[in-house]
N, C-alpha and C positions, 0 to 999 in steps of 0.2 A: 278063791274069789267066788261068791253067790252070783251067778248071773241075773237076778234078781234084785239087785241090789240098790237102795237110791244113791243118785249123786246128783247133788246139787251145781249148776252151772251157770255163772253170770259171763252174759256177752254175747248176743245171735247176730253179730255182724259176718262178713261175709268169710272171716275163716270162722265161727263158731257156732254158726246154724250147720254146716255139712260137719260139723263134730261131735253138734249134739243128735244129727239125723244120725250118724253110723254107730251111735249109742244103743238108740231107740233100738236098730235094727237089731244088735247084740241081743236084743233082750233086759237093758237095763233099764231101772225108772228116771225118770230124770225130772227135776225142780226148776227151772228155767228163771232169769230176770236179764230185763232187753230196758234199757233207758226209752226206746223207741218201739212200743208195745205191739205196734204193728207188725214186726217183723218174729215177734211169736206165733203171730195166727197160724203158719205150715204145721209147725212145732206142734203148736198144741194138739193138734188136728191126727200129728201123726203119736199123738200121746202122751206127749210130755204137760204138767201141770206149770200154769206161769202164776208168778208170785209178785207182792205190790213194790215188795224192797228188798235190795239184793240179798241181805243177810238172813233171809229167811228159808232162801234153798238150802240153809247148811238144818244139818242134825244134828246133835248132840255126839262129838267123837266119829260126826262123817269126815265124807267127802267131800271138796267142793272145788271144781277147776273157776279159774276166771279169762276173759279172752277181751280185754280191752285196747282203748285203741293207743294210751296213753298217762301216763303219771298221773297227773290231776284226777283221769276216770277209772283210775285202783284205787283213787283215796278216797275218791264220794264212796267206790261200791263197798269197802272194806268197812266204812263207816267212821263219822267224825271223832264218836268215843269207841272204836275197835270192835263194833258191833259183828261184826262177822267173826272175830277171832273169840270173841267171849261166847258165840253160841257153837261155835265148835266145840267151845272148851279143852279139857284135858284130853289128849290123843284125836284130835279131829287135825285133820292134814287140809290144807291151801294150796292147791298148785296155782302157782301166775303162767301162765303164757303169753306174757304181755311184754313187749318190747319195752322197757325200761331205762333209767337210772341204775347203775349196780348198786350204789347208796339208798334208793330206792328199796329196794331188795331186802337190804343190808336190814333198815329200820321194822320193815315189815316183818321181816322176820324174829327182830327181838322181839315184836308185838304181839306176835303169834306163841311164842315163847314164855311169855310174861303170863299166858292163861292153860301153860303147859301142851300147848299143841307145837303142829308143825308146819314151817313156811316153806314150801319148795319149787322154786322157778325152773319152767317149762320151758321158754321161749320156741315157738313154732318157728321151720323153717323150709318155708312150704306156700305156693299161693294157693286160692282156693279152689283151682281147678284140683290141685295136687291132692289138697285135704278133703279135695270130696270123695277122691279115687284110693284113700290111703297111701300117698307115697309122699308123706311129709315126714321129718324127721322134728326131733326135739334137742333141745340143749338140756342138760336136767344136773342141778346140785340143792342138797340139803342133808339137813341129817336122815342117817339111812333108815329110821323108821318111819319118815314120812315117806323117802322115796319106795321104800317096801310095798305102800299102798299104790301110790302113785305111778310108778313103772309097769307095772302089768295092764294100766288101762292104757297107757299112752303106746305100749306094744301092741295093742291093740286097736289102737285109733289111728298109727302110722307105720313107716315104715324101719325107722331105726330109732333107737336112745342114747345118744351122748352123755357119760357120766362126767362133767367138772367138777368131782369130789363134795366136801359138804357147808360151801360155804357157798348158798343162793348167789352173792354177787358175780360167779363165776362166769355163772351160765351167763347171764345178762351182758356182761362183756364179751362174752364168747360171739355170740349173736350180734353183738354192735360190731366186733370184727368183723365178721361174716355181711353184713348190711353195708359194711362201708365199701366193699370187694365189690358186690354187687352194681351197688351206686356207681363205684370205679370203670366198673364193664361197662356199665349204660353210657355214661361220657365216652368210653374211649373208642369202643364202636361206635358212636355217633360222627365222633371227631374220626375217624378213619373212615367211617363209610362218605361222609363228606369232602372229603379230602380227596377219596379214589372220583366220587362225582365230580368235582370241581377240576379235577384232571381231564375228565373224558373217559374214565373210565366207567365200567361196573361194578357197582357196588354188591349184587346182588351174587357175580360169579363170584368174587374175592372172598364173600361170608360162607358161601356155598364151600368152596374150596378149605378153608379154615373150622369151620365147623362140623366140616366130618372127620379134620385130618388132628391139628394140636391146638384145638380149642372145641374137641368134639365131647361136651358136657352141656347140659340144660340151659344153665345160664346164657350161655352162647346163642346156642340156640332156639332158644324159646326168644330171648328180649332183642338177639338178631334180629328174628323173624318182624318184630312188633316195629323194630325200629324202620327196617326197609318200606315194610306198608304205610310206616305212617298211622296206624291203628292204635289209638291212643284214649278209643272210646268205647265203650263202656270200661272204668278202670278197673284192674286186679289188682292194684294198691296203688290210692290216689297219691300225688303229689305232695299233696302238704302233707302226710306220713313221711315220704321220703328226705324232705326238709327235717322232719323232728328228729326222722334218726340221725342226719346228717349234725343237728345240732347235741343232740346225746352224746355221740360221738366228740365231739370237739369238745364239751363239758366235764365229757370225764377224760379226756387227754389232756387235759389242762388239768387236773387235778392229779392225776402221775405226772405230769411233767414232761409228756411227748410231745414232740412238735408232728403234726398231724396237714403238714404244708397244700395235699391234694383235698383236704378237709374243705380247705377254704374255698378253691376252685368250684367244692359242690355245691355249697352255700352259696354262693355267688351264682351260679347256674338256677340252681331251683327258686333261689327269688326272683330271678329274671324270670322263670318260664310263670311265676304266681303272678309278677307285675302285668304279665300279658294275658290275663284271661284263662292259664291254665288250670287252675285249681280242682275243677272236676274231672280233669284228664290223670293215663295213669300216667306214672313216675318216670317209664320212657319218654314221653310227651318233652324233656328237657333237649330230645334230638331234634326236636323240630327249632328249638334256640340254638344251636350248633349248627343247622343248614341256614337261620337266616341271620346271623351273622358273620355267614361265609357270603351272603349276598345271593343265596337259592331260597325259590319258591320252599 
């Protein structure tokens, strides 16, 4: 690998501005495109060049990650007529790190294929405290000569790479597993720390106790943490993200044929916590509708 090298990158949201800063810092060149131009200005500042439309970060047989927030915003940036995959062309690789559709994936990647390049899904799993410090991990399937390119930078932009073989939609599932887990913690320590409250008890010793002993891992404690405070602002992923993965999730379990019964429970949670003004809060913010539905401030 040229340390020198450009790579193009659409999406300076808050996990893909600290991805494209620990780029910079490698030493790599980087082509940038932000739907919301404002949020290029550090970027450019710290050297990266920003471009009018997303397909234009790619090179001819480069590279190009993307880091959106959603299905609909890989299909503008990819472009209406596969504008991103056609200036790739022959041997230019796509990485998505974009929480998805596996079908999603699925299409992208014949598309990518059809101009002889390569589609390979990333999916981050990591907030962006994490990805600023490097200790995000990746989900990663495609064929192996995209991931050839692909693997070396995301070993270098985090802290581990999960291989799901070579069929993109892997990873993308993998990841909707993984998010749905997540989601699962947030309610159930909400619903238990509420519970231990509405007792009389401590919430704060119970998570204390639990969290350094068989539930002593990040998740725990990191969204423990967010939920006992009550700190649900500024977000580290907003709300209505956590609904889309929630309904991702139920989309494509309906389309294997799983029943996905605590799926519902979430969806039901997170449009409650959206019906009441939560939207700009993060995704924990659903425990504050688990204590006042217990009848707690």
């Amino acid at each position: 690998m040229q340390d020198k090298q450009t790579i193009g990158f659409i999406g300076t949201g808050m996990l893909g501005a600290p991805m494209v800063e620990n780029l910079l810092a490698d030493g790599f060149q980087l082509r940038i495109y932000n739907r919301d131009k404002g949020k290029c200005a550090s970027l450019i500042s710290a050297g990266a060049l920003a471009v009018e439309q997303p397909w234009e970060v790619a090179e001819p047989a480069g590279l190009v990650f993307s880091c959106v927030s959603d299905d609909p915003a890989l299909e503008a940036v990819v472009g209406p007529e596969a504008e991103l995959a056609q200036r790739l062309g022959s041997g230019g690789v796509h990485v998505s790190m974009s929480t998805i559709l596996p079908r999603t994936a699925t299409r992208l990647a014949r598309q990518q294929n059809d101009f002889n390049g390569y589609y390979v899904a990333a999916p981050v799993m990591g907030r962006p405290d994490a990805v600023r410090a490097r200790k995000q991990t990746y989900f990663v399937a495609g064929r192996p000569e995209g991931k050839a390119r692909a693997v070396p930078v995301l070993e270098r932009l985090g802290l581990r790479v999960y291989d799901f073989g070579e069929e993109p939609a892997q990873a993308n599932v993998a990841k909707l597993g993984a998010n749905f887990l997540i989601a699962a913690a947030i309610e159930s320590m909400a619903e238990a720390a509420t519970f231990v409250s509405k007792n009389g008890g401590d919430p704060n010793i119970m998570m204390d106790a639990l969290t350094q002993t068989i539930f002593a891992c990040p998740v725990y404690q990191n969204y423990g943490r967010q939920i006992l405070e009550g700190k649900f602002s500024p977000p580290l992923f907003k709300l209505p993200l956590g609904l889309k993965d929630v309904r991702l999730i139920k989309t494509t379990a309906a389309e294997a044929t799983v029943p996905m019964r605590f799926g519902e429970v979430l969806e039901s949670r997170f449009l409650s916590a959206m019906a009441h003004g939560r939207s700009e809060q993060d995704w924990t913010a659903i425990a504050a509708e688990v204590r006042a539905e217990a009848g707690l401030e």
